[in-house]
DSSP file (Angstrom, degrees, kcal/mol; ACC not computed):
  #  RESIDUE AA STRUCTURE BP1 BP2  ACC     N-H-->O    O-->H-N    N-H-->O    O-->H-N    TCO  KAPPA ALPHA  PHI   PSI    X-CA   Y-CA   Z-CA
    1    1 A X              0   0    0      0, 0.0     3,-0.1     0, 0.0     0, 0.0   0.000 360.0 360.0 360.0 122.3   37.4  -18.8   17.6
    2    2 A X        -     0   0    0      1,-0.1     2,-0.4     3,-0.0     0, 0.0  -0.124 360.0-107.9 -45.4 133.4   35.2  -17.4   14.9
    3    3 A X        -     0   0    0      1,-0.1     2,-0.5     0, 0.0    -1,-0.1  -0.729  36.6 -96.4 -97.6 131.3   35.3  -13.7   15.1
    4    4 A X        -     0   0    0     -2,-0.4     2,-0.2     1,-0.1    -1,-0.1  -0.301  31.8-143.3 -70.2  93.5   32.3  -11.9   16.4
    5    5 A X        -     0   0    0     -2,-0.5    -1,-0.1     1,-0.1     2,-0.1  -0.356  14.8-140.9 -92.4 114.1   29.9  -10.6   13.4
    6    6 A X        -     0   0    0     -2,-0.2     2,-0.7     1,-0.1    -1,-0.1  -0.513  24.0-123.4 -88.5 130.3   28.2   -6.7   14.5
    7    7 A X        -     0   0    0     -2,-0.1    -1,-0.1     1,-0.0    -2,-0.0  -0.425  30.0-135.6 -70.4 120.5   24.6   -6.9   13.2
    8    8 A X        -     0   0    0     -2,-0.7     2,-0.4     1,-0.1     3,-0.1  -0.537  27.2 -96.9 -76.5 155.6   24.4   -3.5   10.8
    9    9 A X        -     0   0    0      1,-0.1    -1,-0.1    -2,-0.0     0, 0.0  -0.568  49.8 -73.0 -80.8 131.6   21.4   -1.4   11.0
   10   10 A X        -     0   0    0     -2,-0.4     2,-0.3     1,-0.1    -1,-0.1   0.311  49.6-145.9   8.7  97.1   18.5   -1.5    8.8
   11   11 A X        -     0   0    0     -3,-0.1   112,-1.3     1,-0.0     2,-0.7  -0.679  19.0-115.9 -94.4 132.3   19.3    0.0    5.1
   12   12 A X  E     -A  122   0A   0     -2,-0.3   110,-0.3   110,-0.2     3,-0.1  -0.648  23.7-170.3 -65.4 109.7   16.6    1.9    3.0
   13   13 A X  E     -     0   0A   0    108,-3.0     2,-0.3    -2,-0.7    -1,-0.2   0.960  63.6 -53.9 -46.7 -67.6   15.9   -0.1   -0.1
   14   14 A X  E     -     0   0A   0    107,-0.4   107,-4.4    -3,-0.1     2,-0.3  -0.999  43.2-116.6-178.8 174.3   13.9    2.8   -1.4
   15   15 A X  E     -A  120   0A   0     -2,-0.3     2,-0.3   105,-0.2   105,-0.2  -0.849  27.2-178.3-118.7 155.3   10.9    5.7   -1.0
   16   16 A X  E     -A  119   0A   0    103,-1.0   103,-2.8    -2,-0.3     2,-0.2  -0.957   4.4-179.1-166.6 136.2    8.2    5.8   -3.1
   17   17 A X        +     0   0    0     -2,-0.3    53,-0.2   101,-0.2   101,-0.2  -0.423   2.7 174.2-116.1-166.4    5.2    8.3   -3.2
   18   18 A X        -     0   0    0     99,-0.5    99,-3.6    -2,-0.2     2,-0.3  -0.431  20.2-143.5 160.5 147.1    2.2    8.6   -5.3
   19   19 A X  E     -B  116   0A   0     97,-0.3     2,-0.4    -2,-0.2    97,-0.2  -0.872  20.2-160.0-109.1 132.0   -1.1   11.0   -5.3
   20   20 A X  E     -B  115   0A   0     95,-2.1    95,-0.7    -2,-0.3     2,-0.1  -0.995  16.6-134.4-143.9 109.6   -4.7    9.4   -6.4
   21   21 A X  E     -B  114   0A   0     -2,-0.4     4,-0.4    93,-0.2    93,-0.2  -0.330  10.5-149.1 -32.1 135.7   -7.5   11.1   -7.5
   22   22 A X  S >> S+     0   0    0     91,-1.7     3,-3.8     2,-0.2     4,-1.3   0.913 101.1  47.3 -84.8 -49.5  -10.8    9.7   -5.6
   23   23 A X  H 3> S+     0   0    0     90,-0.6     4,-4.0     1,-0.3     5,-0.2   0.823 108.1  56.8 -69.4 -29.7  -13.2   10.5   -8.6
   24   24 A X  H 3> S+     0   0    0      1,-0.3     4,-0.7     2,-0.2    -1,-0.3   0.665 114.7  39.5 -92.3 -25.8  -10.5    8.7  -11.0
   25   25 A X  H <> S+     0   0    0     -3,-3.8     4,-1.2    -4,-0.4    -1,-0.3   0.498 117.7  46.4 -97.4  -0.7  -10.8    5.3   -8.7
   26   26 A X  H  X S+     0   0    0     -4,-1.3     4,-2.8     2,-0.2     3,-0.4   0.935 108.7  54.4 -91.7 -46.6  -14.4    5.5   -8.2
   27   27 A X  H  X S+     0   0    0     -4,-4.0     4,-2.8     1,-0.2     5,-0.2   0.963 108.2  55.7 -55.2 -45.5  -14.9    6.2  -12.1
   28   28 A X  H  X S+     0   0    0     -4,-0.7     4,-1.3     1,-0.3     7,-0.3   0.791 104.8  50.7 -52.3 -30.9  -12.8    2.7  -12.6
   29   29 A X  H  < S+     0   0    0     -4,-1.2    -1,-0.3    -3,-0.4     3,-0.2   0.870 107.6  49.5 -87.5 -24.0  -15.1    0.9  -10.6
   30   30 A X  H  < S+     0   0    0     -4,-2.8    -2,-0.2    -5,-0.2    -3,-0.1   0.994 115.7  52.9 -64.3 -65.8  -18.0    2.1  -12.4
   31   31 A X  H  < S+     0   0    0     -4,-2.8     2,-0.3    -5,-0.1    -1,-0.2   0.551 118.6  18.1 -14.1 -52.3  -16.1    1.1  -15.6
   32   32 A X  S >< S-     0   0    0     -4,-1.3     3,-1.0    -3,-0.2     4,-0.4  -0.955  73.4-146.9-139.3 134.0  -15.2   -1.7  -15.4
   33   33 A X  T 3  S+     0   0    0     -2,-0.3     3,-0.4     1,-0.3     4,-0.4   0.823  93.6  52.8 -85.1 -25.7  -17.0   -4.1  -12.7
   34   34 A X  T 3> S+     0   0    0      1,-0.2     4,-0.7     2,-0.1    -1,-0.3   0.291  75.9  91.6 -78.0  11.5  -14.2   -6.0  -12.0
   35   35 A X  H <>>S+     0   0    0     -3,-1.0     4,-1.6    -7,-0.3     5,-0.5   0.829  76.6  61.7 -46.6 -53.5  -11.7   -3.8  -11.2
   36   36 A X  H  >5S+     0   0    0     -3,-0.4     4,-1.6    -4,-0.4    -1,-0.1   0.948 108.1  55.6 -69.7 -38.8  -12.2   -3.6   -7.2
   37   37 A X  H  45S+     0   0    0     -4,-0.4    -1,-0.2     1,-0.2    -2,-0.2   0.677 110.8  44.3 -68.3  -8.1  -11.2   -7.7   -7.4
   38   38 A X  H  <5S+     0   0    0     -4,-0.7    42,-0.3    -3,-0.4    -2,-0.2   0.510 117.3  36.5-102.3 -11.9   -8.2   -7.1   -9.1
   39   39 A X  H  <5S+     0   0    0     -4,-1.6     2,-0.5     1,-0.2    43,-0.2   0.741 116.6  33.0-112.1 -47.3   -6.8   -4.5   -7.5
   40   40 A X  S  <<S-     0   0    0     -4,-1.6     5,-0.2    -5,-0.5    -1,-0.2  -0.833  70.3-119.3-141.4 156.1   -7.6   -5.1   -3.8
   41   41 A X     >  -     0   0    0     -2,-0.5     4,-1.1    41,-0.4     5,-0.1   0.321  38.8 -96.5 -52.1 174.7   -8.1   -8.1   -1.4
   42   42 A X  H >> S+     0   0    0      2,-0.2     4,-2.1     1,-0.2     3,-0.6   0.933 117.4  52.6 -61.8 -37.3  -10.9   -9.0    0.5
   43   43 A X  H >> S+     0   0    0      1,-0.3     4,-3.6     2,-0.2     3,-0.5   0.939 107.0  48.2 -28.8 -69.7   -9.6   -7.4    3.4
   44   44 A X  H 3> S+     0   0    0      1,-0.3     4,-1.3     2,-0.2    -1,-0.3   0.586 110.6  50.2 -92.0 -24.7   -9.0   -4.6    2.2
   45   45 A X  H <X S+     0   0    0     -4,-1.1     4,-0.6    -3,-0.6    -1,-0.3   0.582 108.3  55.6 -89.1   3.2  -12.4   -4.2    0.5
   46   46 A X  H <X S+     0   0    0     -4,-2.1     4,-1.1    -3,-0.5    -2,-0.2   0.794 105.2  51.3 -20.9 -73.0  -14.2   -5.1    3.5
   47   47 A X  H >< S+     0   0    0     -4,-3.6     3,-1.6    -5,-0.3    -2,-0.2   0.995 116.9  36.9 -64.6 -71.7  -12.5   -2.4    5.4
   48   48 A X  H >< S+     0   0    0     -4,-1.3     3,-1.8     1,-0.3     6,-0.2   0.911 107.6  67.2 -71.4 -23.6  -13.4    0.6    2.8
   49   49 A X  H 3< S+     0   0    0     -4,-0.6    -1,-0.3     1,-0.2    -2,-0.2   0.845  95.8  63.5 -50.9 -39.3  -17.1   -1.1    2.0
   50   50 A X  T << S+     0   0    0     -3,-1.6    -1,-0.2    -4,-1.1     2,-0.2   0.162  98.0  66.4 -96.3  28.8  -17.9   -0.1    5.8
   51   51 A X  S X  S-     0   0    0     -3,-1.8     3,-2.9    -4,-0.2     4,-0.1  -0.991  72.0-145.7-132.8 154.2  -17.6    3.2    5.2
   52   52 A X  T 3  S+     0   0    0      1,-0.3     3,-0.1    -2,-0.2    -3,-0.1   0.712 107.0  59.4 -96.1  18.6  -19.5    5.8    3.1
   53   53 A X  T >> S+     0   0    0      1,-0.1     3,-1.9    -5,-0.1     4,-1.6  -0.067  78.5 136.9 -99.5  23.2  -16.7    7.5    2.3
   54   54 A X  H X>  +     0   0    0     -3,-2.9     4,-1.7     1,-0.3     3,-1.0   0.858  64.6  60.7 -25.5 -82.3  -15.3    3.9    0.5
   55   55 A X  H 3> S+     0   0    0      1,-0.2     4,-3.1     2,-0.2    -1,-0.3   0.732 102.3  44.2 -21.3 -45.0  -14.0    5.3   -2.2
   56   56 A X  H <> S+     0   0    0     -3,-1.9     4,-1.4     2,-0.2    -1,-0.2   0.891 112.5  61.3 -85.0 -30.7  -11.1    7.9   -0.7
   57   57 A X  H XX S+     0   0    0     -4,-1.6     3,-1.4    -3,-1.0     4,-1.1   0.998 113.7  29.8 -40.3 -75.8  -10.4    4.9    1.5
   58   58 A X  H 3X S+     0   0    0     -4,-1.7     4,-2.7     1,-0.2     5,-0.2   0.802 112.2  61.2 -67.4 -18.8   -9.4    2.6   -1.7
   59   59 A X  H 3X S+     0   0    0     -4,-3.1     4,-0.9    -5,-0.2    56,-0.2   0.827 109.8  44.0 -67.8 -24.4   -8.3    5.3   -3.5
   60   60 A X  H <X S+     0   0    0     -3,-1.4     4,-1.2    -4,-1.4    -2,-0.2   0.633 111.3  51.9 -47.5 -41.7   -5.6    5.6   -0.4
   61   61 A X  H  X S+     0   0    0     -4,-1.1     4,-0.7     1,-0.2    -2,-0.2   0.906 112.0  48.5 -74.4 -46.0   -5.0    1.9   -0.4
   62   62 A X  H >< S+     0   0    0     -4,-2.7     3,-0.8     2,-0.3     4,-0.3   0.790 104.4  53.9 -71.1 -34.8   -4.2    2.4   -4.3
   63   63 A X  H >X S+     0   0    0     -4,-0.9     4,-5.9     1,-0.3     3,-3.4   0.972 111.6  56.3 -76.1 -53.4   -1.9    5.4   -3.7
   64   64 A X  H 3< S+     0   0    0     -4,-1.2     4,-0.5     1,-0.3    -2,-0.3   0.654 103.4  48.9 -50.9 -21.0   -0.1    2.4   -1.2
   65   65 A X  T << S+     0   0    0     -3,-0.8    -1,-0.3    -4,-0.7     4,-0.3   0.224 111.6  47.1-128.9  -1.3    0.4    0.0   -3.5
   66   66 A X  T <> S+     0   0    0     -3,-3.4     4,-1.6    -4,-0.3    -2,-0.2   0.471 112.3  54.3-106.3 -27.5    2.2    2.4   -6.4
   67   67 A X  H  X S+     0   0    0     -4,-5.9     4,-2.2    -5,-0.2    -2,-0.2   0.850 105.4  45.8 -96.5   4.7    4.2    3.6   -4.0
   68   68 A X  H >>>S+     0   0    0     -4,-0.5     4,-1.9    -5,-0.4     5,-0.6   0.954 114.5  54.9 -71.0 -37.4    5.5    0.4   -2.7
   69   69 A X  I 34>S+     0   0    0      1,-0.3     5,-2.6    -4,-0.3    -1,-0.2   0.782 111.2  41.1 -43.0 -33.9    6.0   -0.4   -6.2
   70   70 A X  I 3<5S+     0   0    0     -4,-1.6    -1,-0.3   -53,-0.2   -55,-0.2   0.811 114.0  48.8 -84.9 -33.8    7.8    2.4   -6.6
   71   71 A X  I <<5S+     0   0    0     -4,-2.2    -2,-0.2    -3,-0.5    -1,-0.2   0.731 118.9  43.5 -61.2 -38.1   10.0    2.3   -3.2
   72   72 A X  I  <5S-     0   0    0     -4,-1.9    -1,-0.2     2,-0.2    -2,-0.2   0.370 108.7-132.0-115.6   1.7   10.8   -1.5   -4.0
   73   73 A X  I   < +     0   0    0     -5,-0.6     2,-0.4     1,-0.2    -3,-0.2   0.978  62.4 134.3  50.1  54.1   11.5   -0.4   -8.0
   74   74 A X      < +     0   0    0     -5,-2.6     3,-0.4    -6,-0.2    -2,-0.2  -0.786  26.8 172.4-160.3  92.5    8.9   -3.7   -9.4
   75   75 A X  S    S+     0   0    0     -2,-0.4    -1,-0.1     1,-0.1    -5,-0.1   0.360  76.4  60.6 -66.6 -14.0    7.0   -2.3  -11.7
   76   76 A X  S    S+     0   0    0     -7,-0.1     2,-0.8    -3,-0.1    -1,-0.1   0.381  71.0 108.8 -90.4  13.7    6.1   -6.1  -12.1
   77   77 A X  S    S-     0   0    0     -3,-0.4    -3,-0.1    -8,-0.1     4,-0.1  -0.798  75.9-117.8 -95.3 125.5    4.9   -6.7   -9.1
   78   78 A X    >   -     0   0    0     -2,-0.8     3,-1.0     1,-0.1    -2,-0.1  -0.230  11.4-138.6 -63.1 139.5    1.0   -7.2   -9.0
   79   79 A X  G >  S+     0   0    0      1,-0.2     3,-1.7     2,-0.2    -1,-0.1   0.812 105.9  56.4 -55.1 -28.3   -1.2   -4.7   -6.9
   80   80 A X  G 3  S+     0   0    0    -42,-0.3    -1,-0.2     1,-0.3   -41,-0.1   0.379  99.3  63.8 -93.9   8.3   -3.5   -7.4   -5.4
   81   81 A X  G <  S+     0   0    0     -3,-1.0    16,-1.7    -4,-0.1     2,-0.5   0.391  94.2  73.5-101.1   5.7   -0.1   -9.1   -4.2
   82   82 A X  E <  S-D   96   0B   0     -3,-1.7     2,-0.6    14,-0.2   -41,-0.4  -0.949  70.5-175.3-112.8 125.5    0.1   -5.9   -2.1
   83   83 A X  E     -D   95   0B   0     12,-1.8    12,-1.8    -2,-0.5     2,-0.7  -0.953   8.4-157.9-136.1 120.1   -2.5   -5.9    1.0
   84   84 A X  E     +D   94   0B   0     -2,-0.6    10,-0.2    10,-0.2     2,-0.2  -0.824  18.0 170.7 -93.2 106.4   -3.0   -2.7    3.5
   85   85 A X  E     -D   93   0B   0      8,-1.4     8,-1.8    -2,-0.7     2,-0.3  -0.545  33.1-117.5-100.6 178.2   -4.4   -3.3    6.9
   86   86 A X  E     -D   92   0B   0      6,-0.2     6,-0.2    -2,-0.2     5,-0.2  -0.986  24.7-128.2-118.2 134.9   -4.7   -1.1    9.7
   87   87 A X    >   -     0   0    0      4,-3.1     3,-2.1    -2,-0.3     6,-0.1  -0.173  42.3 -89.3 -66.5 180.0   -2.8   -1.9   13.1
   88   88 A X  T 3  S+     0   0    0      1,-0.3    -1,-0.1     2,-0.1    -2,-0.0   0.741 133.0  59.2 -48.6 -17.8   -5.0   -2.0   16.9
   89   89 A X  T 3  S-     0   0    0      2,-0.2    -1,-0.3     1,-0.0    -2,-0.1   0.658 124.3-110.7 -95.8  -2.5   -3.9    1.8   16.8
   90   90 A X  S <  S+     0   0    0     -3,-2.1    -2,-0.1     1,-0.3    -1,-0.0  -0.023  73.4 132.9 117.4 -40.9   -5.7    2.5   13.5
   91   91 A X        -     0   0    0     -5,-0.2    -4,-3.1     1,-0.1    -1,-0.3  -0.139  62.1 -90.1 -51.7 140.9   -2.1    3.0   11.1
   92   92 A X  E     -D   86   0B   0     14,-0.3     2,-0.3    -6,-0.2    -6,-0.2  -0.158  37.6-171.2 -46.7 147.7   -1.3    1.5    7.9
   93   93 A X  E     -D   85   0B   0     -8,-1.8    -8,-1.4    12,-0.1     2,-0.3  -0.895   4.7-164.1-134.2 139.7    0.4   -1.8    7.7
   94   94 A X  E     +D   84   0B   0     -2,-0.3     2,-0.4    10,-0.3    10,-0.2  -0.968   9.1 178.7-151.6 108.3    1.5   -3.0    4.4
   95   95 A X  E     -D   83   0B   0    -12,-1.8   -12,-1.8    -2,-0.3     2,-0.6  -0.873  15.2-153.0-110.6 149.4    2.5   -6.9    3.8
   96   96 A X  E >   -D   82   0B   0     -2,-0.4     3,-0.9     6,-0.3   -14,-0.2  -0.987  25.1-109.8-117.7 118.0    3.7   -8.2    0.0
   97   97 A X  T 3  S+     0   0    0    -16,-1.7   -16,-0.0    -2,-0.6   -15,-0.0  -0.251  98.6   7.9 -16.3 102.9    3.3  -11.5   -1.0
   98   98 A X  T 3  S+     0   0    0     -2,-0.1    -1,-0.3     1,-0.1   -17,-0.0   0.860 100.4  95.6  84.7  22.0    6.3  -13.2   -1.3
   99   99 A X    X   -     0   0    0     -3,-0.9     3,-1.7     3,-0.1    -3,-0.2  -0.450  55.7-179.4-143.7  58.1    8.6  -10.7    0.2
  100  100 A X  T 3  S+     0   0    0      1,-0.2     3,-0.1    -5,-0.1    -3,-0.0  -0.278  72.5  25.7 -63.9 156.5    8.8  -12.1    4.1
  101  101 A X  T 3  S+     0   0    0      1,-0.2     2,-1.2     0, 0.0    -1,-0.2   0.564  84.2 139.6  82.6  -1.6   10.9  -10.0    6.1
  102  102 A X    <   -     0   0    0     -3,-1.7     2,-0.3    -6,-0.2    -6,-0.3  -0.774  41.4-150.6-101.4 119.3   10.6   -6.6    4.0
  103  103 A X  E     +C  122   0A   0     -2,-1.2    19,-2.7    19,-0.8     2,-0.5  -0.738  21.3 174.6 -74.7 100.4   10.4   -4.1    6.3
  104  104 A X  E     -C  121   0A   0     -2,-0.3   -10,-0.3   -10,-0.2    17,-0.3  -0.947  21.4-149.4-138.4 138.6    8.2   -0.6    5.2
  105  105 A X  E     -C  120   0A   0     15,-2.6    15,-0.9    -2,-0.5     2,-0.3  -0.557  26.8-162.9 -74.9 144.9    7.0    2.5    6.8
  106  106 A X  E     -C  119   0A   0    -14,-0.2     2,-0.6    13,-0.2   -14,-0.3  -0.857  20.3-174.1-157.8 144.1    3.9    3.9    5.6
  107  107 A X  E     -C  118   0A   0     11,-2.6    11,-6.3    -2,-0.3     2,-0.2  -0.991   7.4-177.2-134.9 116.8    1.8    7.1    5.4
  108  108 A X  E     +C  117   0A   0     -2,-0.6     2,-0.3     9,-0.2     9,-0.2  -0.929   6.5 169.3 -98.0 130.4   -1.8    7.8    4.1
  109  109 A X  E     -C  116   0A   0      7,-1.6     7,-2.7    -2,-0.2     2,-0.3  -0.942   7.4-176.0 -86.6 144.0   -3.5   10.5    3.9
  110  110 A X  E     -C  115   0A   0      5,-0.3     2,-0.2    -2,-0.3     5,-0.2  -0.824  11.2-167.9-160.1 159.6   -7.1   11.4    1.9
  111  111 A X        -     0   0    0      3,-2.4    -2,-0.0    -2,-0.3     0, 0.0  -0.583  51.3 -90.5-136.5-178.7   -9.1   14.2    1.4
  112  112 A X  S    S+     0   0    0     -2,-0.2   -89,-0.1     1,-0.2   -90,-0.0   0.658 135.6  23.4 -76.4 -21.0  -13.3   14.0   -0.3
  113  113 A X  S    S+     0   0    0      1,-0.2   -91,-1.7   -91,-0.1   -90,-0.6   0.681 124.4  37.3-126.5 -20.9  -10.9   14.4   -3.3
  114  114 A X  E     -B   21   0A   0    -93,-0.2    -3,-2.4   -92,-0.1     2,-0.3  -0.814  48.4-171.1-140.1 146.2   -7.1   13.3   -3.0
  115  115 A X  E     -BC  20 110A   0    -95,-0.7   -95,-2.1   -56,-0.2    -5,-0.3  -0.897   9.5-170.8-138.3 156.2   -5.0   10.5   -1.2
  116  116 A X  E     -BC  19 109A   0     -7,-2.7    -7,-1.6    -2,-0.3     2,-0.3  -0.978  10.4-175.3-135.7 163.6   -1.9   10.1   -0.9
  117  117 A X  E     - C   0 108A   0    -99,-3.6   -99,-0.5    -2,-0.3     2,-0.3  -0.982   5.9-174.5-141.6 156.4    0.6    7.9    0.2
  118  118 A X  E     - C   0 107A   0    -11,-6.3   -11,-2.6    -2,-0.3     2,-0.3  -0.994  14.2-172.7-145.5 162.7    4.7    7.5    0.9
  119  119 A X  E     -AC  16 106A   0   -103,-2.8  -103,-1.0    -2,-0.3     2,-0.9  -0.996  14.4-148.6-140.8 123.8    6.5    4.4    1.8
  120  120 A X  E     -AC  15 105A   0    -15,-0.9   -15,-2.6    -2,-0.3     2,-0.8  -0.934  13.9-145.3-108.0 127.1   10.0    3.6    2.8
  121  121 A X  E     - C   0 104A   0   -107,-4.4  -108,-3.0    -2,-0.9  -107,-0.4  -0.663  16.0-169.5 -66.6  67.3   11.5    0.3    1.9
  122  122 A X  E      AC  12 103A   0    -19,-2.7   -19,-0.8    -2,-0.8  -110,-0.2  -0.436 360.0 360.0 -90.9 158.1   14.1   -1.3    4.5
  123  123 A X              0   0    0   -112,-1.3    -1,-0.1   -21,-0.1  -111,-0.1   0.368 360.0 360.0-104.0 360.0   16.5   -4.5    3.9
């Protein structure tokens, strides 16, 4: 009889933080007009478009999406493969393209000036 295998608990991959400037995403979309389609989904510019504070929204979404990069260490991993929703209570949720089953905590915060975000990575 095959000996009985104890499921182990979750492991942290990695953490990953990052700090965004509002003015610094807002100047980018003025900049260049395609910018807001290359960095984030429709969803996800949907959601900050119906509010008039947009900007500190995506500048929030962009803080999420360097620090998964940074929590999952793939600096090659495209931002627009990275998508933020909000659950029915209103918290971040963060699924990656191509990564089913990766597990991540996440916290935003924003200010009129600042967002930030940190992300833990689980196997």
């Amino acid at each position: 009889m095959p000996a009985k295998i104890k499921k182990l608990p979750p492991a942290v991959i990695g953490l990953g933080v990052d700090l965004v400037e509002v003015s610094r995403v807002r100047g980018m979309a003025a900049r260049s007009p395609g910018f807001l389609k290359r960095v984030f989904t429709a969803g996800e510019l949907g959601y900050a478009f119906k509010s008039r504070n947009k900007f500190e929204r995506l500048a929030a979404r962009f803080a999420v999406k360097e620090a998964v990069i940074k929590a999952l260490d793939a600096r090659d991993l495209p931002l627009k493969s990275i998508e933020v929703k909000n659950t029915a209570g209103g918290g971040p949720q963060v699924a990656v393209k191509g990564r089913p089953g990766l597990r991540l905590l996440v916290s935003i915060s924003h200010t009129s000036t600042h967002a930030v975000a940190s992300v833990i990575a689980f196997s």
